[in-house]
TORLUM-139644 format. One line per 10 residues: number of its first residue (from 1); their letters; for each residue x, y, z of N, C-alpha, C, CB. Coordinates in pm, whole numbers, plus 50000, padded with zeros to 5 digits. Atoms other than C-alpha are relative to their C-alpha. Glycine has a CB too. Layout:
N
NUM> A> X,Y,Z,X,Y,Z,X,Y,Z,X,Y,Z; ... .
//
This chain:
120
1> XXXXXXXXXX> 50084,49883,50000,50000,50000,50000,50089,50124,50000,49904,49999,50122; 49967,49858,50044,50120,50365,49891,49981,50076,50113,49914,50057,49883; 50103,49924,49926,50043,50517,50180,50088,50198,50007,49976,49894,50195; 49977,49875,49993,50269,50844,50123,49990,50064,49855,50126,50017,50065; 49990,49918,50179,50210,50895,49736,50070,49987,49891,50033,50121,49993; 49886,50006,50090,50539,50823,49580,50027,49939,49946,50080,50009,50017; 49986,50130,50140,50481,50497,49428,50076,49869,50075,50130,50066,49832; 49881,50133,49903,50687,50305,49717,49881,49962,50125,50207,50099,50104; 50053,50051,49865,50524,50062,49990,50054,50041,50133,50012,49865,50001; 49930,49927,49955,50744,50272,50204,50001,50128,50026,50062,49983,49960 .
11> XXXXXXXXXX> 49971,49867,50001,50745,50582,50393,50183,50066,49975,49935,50038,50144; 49851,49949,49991,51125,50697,50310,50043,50138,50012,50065,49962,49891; 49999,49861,50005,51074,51097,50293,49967,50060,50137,49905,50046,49895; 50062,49980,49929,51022,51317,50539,49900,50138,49894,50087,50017,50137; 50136,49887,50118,50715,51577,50405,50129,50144,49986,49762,50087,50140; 49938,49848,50005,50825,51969,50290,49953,50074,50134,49940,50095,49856; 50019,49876,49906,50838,52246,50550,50067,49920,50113,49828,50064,50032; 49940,50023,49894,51052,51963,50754,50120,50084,50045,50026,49882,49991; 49865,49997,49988,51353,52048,50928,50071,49924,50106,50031,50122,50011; 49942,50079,49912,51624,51891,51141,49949,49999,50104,50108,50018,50017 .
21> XXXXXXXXXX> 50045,50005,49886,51512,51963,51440,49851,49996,50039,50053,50087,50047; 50150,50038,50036,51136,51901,51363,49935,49922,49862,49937,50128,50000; 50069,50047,50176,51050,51683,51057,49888,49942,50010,50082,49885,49903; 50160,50023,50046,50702,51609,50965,50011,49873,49941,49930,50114,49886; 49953,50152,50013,50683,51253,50923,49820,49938,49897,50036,49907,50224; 50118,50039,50037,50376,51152,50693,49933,49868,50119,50026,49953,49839; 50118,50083,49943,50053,50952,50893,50038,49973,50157,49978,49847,49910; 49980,49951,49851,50186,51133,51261,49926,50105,49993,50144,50034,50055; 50092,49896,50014,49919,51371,51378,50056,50117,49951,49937,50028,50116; 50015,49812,50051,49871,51703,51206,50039,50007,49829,50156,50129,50108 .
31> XXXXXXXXXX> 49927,49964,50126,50041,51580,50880,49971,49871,49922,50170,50035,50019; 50100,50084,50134,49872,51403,50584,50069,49871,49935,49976,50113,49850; 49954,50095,50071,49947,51066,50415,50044,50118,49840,49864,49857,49991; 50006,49949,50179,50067,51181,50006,50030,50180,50030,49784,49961,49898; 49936,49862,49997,50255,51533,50150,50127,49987,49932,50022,50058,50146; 49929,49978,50103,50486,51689,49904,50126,49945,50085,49994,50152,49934; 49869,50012,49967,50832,51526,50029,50134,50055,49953,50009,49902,49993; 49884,49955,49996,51158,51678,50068,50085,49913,49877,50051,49987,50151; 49900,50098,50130,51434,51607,49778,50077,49905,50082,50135,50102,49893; 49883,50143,49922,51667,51288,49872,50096,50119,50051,50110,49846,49856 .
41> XXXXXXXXXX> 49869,49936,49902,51945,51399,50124,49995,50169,50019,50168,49963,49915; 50049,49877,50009,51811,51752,50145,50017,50000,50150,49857,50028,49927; 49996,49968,49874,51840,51707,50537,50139,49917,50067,49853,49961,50063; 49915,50094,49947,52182,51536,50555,50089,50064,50090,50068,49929,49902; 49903,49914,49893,52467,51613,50792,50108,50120,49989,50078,49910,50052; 49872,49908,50043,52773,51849,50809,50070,49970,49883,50105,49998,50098; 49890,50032,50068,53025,51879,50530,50149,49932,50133,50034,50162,49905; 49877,50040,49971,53352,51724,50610,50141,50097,50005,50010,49904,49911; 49878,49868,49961,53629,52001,50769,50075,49939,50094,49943,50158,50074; 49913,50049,49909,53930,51883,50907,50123,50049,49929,49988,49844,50030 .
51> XXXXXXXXXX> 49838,49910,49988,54296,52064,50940,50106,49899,50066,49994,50161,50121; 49856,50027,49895,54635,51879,51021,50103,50100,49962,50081,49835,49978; 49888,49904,49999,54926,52070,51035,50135,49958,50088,49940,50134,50058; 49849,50049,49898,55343,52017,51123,50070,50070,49985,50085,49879,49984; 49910,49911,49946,55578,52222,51266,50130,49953,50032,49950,50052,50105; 49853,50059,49968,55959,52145,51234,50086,50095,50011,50058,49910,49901; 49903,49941,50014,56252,52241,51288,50100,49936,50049,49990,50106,50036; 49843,50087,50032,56656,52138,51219,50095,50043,49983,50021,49930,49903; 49874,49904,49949,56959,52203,51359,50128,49873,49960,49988,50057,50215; 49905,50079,49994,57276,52057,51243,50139,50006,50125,50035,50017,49868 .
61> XXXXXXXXXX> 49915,50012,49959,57519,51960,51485,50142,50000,49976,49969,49947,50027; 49881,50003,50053,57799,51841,51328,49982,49988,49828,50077,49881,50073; 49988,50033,50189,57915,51742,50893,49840,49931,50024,50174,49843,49914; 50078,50090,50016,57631,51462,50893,49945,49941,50095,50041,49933,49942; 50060,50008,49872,57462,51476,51231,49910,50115,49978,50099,50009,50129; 50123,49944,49958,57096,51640,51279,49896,49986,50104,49948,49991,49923; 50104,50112,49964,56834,51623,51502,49896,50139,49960,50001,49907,50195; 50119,49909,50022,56490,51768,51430,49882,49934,50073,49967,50022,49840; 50126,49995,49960,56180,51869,51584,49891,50030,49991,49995,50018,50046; 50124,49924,50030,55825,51889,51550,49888,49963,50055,49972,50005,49878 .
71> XXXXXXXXXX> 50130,49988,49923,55496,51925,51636,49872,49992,49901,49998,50144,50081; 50077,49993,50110,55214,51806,51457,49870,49978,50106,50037,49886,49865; 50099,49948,49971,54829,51911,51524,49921,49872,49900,49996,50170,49973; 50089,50044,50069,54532,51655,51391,49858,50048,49996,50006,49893,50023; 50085,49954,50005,54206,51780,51340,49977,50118,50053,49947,49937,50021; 49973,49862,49931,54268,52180,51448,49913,50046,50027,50058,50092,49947; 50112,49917,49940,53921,52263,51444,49937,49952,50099,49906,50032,49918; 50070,50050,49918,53812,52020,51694,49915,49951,49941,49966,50064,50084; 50184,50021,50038,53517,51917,51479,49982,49882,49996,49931,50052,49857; 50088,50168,50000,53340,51592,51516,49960,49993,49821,49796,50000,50132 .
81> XXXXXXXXXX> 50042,50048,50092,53318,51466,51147,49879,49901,49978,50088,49967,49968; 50088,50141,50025,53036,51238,51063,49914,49966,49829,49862,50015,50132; 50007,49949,50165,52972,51352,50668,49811,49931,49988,50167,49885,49853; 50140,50043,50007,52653,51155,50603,49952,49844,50105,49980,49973,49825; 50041,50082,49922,52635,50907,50869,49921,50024,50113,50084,49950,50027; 50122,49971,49964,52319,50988,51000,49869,49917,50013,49983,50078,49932; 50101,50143,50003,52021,50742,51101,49872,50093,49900,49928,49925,50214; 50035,49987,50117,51780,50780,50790,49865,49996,50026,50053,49913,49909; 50144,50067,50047,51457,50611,50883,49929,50134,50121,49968,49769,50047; 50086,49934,49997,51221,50899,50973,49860,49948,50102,49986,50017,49866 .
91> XXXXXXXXXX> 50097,50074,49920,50940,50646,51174,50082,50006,50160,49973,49826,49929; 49903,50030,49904,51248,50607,51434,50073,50113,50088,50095,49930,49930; 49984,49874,49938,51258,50914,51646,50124,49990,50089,49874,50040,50078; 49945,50051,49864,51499,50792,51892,50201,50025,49903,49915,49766,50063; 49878,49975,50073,51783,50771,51582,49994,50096,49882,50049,49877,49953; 50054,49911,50123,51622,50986,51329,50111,50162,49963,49812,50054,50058; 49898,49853,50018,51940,51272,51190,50071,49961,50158,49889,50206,49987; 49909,49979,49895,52144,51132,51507,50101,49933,49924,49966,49947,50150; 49900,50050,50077,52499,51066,51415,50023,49844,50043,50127,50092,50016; 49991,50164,49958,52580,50705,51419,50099,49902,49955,49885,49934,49957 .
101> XXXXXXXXXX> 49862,49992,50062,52966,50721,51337,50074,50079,49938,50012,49939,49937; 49908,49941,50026,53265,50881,51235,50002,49959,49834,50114,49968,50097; 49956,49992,50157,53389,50926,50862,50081,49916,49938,50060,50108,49969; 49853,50051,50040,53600,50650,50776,50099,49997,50147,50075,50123,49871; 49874,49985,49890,53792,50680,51116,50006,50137,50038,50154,49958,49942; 49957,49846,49974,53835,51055,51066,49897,50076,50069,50030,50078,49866; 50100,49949,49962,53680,51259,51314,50076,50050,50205,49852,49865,49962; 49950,50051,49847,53710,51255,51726,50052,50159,50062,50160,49858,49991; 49917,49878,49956,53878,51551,51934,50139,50038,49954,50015,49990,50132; 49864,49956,50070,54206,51749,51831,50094,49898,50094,50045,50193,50013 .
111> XXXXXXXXXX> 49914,50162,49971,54469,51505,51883,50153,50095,49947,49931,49804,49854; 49900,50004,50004,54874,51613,51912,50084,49953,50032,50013,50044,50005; 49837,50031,49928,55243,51554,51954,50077,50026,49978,50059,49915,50014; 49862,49931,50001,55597,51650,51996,50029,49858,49971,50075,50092,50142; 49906,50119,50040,55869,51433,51839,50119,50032,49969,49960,49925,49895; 49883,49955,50039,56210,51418,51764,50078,49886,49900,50077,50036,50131; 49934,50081,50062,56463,51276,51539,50140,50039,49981,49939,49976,49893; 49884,49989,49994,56816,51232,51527,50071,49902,49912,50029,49996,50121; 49901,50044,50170,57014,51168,51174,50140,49997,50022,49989,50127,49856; 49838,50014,49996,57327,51056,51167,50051,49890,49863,50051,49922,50176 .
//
């Protein structure tokens, strides 16, 4: 049975005039079976922003002796990545636009360290 209009036995949309923090869920009070639905991924998550950055520096000691140091920064802005990993199903209030993983790995709090190296 059709019950939102679109030709699918499936509600998969949420209706127009949703938004993240309120989406209109077709055949939940106030809002009609067969309402105009939102385009695909029209309510998906953040873009993907992430900064590393390294800081060296190298001092020779002697002919063919160095040591160097640096400092490298992972994710500078702090930002929690999660690109489109987002729970989807719209009936499911509980996961509905909550994140529900990282990007591949990439993501988490800013993360550093000091290091050194010594060439000879």
């Amino acid at each position: 049975m059709d019950t939102d209009g679109d030709g699918r036995t499936t509600i998969d949309r949420v209706c127009a005039g949703s938004t993240v923090a309120a989406p209109l869920i077709p055949g939940r009070p106030g809002v009609p079976f067969g309402c105009t639905q939102v385009p695909q991924n029209s309510l998906r998550g953040d873009p993907f922003v992430q900064l590393n950055t390294r800081f060296g520096w190298s001092h020779g000691i002697r002919e063919q002796m160095k040591i160097r140091l640096y400092y490298e920064m992972f994710n500078l802005f702090n930002r929690d990545n999660f690109c489109n990993n987002f729970g989807e199903n719209a009936n499911s209030s509980s996961t509905f636009n909550q994140p529900l993983g990282y990007c591949d790995g990439y993501g988490g709090p800013l993360r550093s360290q000091f290091g050194f190296r010594f060439e000879f």
